[in-house]
C-alpha positions, 0 to 999 in steps of 0.5 A: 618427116613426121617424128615417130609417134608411141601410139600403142596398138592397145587402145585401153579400156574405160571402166564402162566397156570392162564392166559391160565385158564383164556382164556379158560373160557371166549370167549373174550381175553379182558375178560381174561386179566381183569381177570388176572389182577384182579387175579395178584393183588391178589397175590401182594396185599393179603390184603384189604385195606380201604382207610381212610375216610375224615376228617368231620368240626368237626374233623378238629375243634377238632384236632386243636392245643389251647394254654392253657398257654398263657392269653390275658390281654386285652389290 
């Protein structure tokens, strides 16, 4: 017996047969090539990520460093 070979039924696409894809279903290249392009950041970057939000007044207050062991006398 032959071990179970993990072949998917997908075979993948190769940058050339997306981009002809592309071509064919639009009539503007310009359209295409966006679309290829959004279609290769897809496989670069699979995941979507948040860019972080700025820090409110508020927060920035609240993270500020206090120095709890010194004590002003006053003088």
């Amino acid at each position: 017996m032959k071990p179970n070979q993990n072949q998917s039924s997908m075979q993948r696409q190769t940058s050339e047969e997306m981009y002809a894809y592309f071509e064919s279903t639009t009539s503007d290249w310009t359209e295409a090539q966006e679309l290829y392009d959004d279609w290769q950041r897809s496989q670069i970057y699979p995941y979507n990520l948040k860019v972080p939000k700025p820090p409110t007044p508020e927060m920035i207050e609240r993270a500020q460093f206090k120095d709890k062991t010194f004590r002003w006398n006053g003088k």
